[in-house]
N, C-alpha and C positions, 0 to 999 in steps of 0.2 A: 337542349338537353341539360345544361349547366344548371339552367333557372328550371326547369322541372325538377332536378335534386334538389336546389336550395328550398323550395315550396317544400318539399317534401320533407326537409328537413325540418322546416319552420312548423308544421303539420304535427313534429311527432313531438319538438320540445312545448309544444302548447300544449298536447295530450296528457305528457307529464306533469306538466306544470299544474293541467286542468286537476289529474286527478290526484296528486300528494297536497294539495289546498284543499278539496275536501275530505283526504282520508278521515282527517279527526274527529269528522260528524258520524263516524261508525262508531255505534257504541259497542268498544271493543277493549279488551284490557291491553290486544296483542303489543308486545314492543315494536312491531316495525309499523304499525297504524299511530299511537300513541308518541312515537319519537316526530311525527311530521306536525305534532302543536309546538317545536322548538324554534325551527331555524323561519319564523315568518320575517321576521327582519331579510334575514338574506335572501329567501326567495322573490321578496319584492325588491330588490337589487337586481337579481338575475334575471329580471322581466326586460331590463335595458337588451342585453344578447337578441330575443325573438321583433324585439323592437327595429333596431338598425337592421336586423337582417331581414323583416319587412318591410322597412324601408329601401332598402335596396334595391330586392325584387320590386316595388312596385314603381321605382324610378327607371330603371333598365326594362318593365315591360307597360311600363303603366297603370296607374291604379285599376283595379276592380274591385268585384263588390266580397270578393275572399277578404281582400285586404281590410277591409272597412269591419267584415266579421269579425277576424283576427283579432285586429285594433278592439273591437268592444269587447271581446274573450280576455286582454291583455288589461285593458282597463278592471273588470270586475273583481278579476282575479288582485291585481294591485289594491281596488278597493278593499274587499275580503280580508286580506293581511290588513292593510291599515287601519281597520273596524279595531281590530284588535290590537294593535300598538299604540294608535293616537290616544288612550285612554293614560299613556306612563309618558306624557308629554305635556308641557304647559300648556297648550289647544284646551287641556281638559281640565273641568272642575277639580278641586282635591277635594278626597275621603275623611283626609285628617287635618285638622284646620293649622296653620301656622301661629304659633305662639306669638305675642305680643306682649311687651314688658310694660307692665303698668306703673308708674312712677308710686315709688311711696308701698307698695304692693310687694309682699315678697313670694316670690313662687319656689317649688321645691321640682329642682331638676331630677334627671334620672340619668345615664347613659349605660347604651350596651355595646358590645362588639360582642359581634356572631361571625364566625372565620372557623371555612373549612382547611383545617390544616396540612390537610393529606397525611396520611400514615407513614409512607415512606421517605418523609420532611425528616432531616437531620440538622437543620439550621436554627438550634436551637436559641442559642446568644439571638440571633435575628429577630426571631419569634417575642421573647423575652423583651427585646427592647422596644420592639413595637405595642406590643399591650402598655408597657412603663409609657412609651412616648403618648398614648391616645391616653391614658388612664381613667379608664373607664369606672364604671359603681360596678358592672355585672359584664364576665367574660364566658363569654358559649363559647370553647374548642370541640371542635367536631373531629374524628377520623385520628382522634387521639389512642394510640397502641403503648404497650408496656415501657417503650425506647424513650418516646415524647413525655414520657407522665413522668419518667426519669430525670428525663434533660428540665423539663417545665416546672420542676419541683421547686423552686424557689419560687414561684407564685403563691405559694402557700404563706410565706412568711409576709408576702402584700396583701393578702386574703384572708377573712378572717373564717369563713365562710366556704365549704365544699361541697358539691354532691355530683355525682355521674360514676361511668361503670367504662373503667379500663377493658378495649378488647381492640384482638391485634386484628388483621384482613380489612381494615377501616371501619370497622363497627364501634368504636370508643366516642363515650363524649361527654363532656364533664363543664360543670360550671361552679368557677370563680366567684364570690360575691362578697362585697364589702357591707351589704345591708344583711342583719341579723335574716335569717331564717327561720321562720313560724313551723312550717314542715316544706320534709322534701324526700321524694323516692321516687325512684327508677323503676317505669312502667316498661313492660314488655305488652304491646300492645296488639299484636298480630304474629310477630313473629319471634322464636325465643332469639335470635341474632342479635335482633333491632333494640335497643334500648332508649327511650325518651326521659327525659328527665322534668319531674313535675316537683314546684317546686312556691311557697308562699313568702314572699318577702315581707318583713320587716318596716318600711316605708317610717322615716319619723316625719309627725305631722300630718302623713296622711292617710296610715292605717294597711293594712294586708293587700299586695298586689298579686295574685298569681300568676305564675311562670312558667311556660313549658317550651322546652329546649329538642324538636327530632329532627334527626336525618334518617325519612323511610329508603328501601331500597331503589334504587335508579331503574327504569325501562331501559332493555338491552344490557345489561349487566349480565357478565360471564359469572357464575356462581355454581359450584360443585350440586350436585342434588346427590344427598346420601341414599334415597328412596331408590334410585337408580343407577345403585352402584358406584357412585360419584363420579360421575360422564358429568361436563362444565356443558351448561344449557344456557341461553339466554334469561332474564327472567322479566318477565311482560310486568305491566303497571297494575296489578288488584292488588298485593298487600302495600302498596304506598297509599293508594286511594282509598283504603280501605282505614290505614292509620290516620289522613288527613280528618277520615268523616270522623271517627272516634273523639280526635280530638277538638273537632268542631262539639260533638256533642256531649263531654266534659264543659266545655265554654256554658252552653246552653241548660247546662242543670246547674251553674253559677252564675248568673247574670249580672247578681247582683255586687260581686266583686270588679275592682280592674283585670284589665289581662292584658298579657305581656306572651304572645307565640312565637317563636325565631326557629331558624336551623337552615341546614341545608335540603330544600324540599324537592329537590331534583324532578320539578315542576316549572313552568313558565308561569309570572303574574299572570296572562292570559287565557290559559287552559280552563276546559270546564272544569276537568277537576277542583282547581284552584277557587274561581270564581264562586263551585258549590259551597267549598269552606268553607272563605268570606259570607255566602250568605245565610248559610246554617248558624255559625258562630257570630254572627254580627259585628265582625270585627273587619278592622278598616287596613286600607296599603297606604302608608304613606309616599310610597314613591309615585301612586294615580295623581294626576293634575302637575304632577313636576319633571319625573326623568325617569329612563327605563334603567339605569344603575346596573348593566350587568354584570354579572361577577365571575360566569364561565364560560372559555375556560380561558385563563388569565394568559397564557402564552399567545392565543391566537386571538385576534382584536376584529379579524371578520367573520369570526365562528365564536360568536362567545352569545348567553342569553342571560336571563335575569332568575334563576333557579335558586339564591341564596333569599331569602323571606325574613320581615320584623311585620307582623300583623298586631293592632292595638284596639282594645275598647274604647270606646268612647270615655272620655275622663281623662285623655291624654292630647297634648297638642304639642308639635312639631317644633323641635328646635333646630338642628342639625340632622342632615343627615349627608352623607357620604362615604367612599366606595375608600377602602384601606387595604394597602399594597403587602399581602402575605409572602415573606420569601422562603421560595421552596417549596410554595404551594401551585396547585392548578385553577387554586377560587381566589379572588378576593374578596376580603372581609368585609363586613356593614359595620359601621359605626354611626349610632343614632343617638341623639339625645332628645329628649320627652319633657313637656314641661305637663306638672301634673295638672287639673281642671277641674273642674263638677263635673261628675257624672250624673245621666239621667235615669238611669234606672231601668229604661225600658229594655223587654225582654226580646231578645233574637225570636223572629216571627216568617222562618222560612214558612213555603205553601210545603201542600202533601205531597205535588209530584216529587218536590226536592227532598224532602224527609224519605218518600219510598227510595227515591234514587240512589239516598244514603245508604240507606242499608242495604242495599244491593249490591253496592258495593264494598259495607261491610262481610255478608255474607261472601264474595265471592273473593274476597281477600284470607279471611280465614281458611276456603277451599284452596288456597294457593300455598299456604302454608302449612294444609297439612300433607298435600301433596307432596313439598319437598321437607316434610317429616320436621316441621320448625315452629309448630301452634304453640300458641301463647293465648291467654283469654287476661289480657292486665294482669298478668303476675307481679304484684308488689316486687320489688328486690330492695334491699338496703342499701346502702353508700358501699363505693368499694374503693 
């Protein structure tokens, strides 16, 4: 009887197991489909529990040919996740090539930190001295509200350089920069909440880089809907997906510039979503071929993924790069440094299916937004 419930139980955690591994292949905006491209790290941990307890059973009754099933259903399924992790592992080629110092040869560095600072962060002195201790060229604060742009205000006098749009409920995000700015403005790109900041640097010696700085809104996010009386609804993944392609295809009608994409994309480097960006925009991850660098959520170290992003053009290669300890925050911060390169010129050469697929989910991200009465078509805004 004992070992008929433990089968039975081993039965229904593989069912599970079977089917949140491939929820993500439903192309679906839903948040509780879309939240299961997160945690593959951990569920290929969690495959140990159905393991030993197969094991068990089939020592106490002897193996058969369930077990041997099982065993290849347990295997796959671990394969599957790791399709998609071993790619943010040294096993894998990298995207973006690692720098080399040429003797006699001078190269022109860059560095950024990108660091969600959570809104509700009052640890300001903290904050402050960690930008001062990493001292970056170019600082992305995300989730920066009226209180933080208060406390942060002495950044300005190390900066010479501003642009982003103060908004409290974690919509803010503003960036620092010590390299002259050619231009810079605040796209509303989907939704009038969401503010992205675009943005041309200055480069001495090697001419206009451009910048853009989003955090779209998160799958599974509690957010009021005015259209509906303001009842707090979940809010599924089209306008994040829908802000990624946009600025995949910004990249694409510039090619022939550098670029420089960061934020918090409350995205796994894994996710199709993701990967469609990459391939639309033709820009590279430098964490592929070296480490999966998560960064949320900072408090829990078995529940954390890799959702904070530095995507680059070709013309850049890899100096630094590492994970920086936000206090008072739930992310930690990227801190990358770039050495600059030749660029080749060639232009982003996604196929049609990926081009249609973009705008699919362009369009059904604008449908998401006007639904919760928040459209935006790249509303220019100015610095604030």
């Amino acid at each position: 009887m004992l070992l008929n419930f433990l089968l039975w139980i081993i039965r229904l955690i593989m069912l599970v197991m079977l089917v949140v591994s491939i929820l993500p292949l439903i192309p679906s905006g839903q948040w509780w489909v879309r939240l299961w491209d997160f945690p593959r790290l951990q569920l290929t941990g969690l495959l140990v529990v159905p393991v030993l307890m197969l094991g068990l059973h089939a020592w106490l009754k002897r193996p058969q040919k369930e077990h041997a099933a099982w065993m290849a259903v347990i295997l796959a399924i671990a394969g599957w996740h790791l399709y998609h992790i071993l790619p943010f592992t040294s096993f894998w080629p990298t995207e973006v090539p690692t720098a080399e110092v040429q003797s006699g040869e001078k190269q022109t560095h860059l560095s950024v930190l990108t660091a969600n600072v959570t809104f509700k962060n009052d640890r300001f002195d903290e904050i402050l001295a960690m930008v001062r201790r990493e001292d970056p060229d170019l600082v992305l604060l995300i989730e920066v509200d009226h209180n933080l742009a208060e406390g942060l205000a002495s950044l300005d006098d190390d900066y010479a350089y501003r642009v982003g749009e103060v908004r409290d409920e974690g919509l803010g995000i503003v960036l620092w920069s010590r390299i002259p700015l050619l231009e810079k403005e605040v796209k509303h790109l989907v939704s009038e909440r969401r503010p992205s900041i675009f943005a041309t640097l200055d480069v001495p010696e090697i001419g206009p880089v451009r910048f853009v700085g989003a955090h779209p809104v998160p799958p599974g996010l509690h957010e009021r809907n005015a259209s509906k009386g303001d009842t707090e609804e979940r809010r599924d993944s089209r306008e994040r997906d829908a802000e990624l392609m946009l600025i995949a295809r910004h990249v694409q009608e510039d090619p022939d510039n550098r670029w420089i994409v960061t934020g918090d994309f409350n995205d796994v480097g894994w996710s199709a979503t993701t990967r469609l960006f990459a391939d639309l925009s033709d820009l590279k991850d430098p964490r592929r071929g070296r480490r999966l660098l998560s960064t949320y959520h900072a408090e829990y170290p078995l529940w954390r993924y890799p959702i904070d992003h530095l995507f680059v053009s070709d013309g850049f290669h890899l100096v630094d790069l590492d994970r920086v300890e936000v206090l008072g925050s739930d992310h930690f911060g990227i801190f990358t440094t770039l050495a600059v390169d030749r660029k080749d010129q060639a232009k982003p050469e996604a196929s049609a299916e990926e081009e249609e697929e973009a705008q699919e989910m362009v369009e059904e991200g604008a449908e998401d937004a006007a639904e919760h009465d928040l459209s935006a078509s790249e509303t220019g805004q100015g610095e604030s």
